[in-house]
C-alpha positions as CSV (number, residue, x, y, z in Angstrom):
1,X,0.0,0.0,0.0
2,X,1.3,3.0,-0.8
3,X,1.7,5.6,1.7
4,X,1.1,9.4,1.5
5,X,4.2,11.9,0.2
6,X,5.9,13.9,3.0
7,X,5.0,17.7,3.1
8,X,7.9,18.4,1.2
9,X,7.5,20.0,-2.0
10,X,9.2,19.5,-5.2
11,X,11.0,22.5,-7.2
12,X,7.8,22.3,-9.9
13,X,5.0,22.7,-7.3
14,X,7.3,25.6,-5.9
15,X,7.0,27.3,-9.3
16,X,3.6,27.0,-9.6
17,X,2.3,27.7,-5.9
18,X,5.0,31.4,-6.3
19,X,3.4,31.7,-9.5
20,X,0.2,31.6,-8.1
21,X,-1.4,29.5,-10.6
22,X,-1.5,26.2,-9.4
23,X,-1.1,24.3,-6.5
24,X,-1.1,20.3,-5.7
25,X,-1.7,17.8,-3.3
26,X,-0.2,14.6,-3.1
27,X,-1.7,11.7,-1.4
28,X,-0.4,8.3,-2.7
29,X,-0.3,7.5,-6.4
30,X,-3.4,10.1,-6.9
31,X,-2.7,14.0,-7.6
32,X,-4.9,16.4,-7.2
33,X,-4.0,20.0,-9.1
34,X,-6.3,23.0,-8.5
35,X,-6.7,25.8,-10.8
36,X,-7.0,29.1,-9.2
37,X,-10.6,30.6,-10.3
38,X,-10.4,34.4,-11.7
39,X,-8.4,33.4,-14.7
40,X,-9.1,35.4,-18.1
41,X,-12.2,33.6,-19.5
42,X,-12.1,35.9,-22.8
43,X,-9.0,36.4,-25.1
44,X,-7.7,39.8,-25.5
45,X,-8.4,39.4,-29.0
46,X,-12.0,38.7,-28.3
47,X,-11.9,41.3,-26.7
48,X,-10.6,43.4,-29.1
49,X,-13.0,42.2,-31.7
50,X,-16.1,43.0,-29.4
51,X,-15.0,46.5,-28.8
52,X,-14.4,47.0,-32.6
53,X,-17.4,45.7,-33.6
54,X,-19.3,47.7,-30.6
55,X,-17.6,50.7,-32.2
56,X,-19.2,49.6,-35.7
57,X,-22.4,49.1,-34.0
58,X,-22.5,52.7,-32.5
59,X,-22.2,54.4,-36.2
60,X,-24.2,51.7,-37.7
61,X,-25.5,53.2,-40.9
62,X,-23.4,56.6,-40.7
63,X,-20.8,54.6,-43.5
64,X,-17.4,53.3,-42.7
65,X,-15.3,53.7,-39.8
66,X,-11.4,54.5,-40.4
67,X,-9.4,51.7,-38.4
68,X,-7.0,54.3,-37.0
69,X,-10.7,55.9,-35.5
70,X,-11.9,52.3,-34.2
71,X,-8.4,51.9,-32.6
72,X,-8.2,55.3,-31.2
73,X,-11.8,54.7,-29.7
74,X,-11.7,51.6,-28.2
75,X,-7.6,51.6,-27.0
76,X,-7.0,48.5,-29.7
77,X,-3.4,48.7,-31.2
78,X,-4.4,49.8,-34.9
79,X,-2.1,47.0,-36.1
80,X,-3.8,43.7,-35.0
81,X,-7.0,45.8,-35.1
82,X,-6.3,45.3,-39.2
83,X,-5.9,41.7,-38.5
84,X,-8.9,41.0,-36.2
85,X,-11.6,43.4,-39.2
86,X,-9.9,41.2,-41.9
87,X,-10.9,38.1,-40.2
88,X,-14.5,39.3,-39.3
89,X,-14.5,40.6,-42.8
90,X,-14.3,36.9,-43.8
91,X,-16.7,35.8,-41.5
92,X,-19.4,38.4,-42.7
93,X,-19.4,40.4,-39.3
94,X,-18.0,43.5,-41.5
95,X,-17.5,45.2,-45.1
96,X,-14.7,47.3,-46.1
97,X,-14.9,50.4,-48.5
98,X,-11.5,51.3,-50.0
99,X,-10.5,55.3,-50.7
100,X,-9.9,58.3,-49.0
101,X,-14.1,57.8,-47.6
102,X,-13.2,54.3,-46.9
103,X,-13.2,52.3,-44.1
104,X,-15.3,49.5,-41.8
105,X,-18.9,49.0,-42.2
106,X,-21.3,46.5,-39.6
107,X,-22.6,43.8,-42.3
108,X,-25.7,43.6,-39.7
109,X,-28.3,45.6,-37.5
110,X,-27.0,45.8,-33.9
111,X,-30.3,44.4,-32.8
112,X,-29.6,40.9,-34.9
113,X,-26.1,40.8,-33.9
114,X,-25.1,39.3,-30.3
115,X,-22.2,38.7,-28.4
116,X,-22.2,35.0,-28.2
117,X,-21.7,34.5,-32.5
118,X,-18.5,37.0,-32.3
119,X,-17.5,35.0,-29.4
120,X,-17.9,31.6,-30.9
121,X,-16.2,33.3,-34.0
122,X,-13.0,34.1,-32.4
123,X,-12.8,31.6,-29.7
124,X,-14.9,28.8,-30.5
125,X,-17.3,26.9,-28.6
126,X,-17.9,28.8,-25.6
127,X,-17.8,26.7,-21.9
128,X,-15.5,26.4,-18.5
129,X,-14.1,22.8,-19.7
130,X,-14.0,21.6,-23.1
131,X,-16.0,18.1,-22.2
132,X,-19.1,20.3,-21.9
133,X,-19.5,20.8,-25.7
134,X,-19.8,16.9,-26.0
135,X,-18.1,13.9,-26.4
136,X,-16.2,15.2,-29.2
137,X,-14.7,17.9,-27.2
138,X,-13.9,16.2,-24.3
139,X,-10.0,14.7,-23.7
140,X,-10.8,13.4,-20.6
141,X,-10.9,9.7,-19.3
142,X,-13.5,10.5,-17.0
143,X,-15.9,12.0,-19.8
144,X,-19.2,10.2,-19.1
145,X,-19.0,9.1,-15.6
146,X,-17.6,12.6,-14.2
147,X,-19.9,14.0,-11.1
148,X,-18.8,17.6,-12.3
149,X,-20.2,17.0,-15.8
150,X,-23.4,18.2,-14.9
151,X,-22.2,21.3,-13.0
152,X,-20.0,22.3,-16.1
153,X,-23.1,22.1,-18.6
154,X,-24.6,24.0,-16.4
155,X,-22.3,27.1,-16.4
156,X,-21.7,26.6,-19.9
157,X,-25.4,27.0,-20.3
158,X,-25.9,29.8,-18.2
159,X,-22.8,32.3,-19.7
160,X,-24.3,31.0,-23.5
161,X,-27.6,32.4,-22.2
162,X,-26.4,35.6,-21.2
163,X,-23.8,35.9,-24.5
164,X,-26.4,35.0,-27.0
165,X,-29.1,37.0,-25.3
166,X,-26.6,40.5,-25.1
167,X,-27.2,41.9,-29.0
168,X,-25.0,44.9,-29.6
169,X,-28.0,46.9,-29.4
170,X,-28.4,46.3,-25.9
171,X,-24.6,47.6,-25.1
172,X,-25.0,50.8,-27.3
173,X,-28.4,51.4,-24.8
174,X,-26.2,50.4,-21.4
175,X,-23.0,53.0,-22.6
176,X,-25.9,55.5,-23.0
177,X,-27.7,54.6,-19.8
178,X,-23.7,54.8,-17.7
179,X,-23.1,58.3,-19.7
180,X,-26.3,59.7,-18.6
181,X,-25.6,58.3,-15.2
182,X,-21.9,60.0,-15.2
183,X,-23.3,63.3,-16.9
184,X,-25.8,63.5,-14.0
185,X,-24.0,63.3,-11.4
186,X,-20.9,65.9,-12.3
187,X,-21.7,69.3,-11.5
188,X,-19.5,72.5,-10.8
């Protein structure tokens, strides 16, 4: 029978617990490794490509948008901002207008546009674990007779719910609704 590790650590679960990032638990042959919750759940180039696409939504129908004006706007370095609009472009989020008028148009009506599509765009299925898309996701032994199974569908479901149901529409109306806020408060 094997008996549990001493206390000691090794020079890899040092690194990790300094890092922050992970620490582990040794009992026998079984190790247990915790992921510290608050990690970045959203690339920063999903990020960027929401804000540049919110910046598209806000002049929706006013005719293209410069990139060195999206990137100015919404702090997105004008370089991989070119990258991220070429790839929507291909996708059919956006439309681009050559000449000195030219620029970035929205393809669609902020109302029929939502969060969750751009996000399964640039980052793919959208979950805590991969094995809560499906079997064909999941890399995992336990797929199938996991107790947390359950629990991850269920916060997969529940942040799908609340990407698919925010349109790009509904963030135009909030960014009016905190500038009125901020406007009515400041006074001289």
């Amino acid at each position: 029978m094997d008996r549990p590790r001493s206390p000691r650590t090794t020079a890899a679960e040092k690194n990790h617990n300094q890092n922050g990032l992970t620490n582990f638990a040794r009992y026998g042959t079984i190790s247990i490794s915790l992921v510290m919750i608050g990690c970045e759940m959203v690339s920063q180039k999903c990020q960027y490509a929401l804000r540049a696409l919110f910046e598209l939504a806000k002049r929706f129908g006013q005719g293209p948008v410069k990139v060195s004006e999206i990137a100015e706007t919404q702090a997105i370095p004008p370089r991989f901002l070119e990258v991220i609009l070429t790839q929507l472009k291909q996708a059919g989020f956006v439309d681009s207008r050559r000449g000195n008028e030219g620029g970035y148009v929205l393809m669609r009506s902020p109302r029929a546009l939502t969060v969750g599509e751009v996000m399964r765009f640039v980052e793919g299925p959208i979950g805590p674990v991969g094995c809560a898309e499906g079997p064909a996701e999941a890399n995992c032994r336990m797929y199938g007779s996991c107790v947390f199974l359950p629990m991850w569908d269920r916060v997969r479901r529940a942040v799908s719910d609340i990407y698919d149901d925010t349109t790009f529409q509904n963030l135009i109306e909030q960014e009016a609704r905190m500038c009125g806020a901020l406007t009515a408060t400041y006074s001289i």
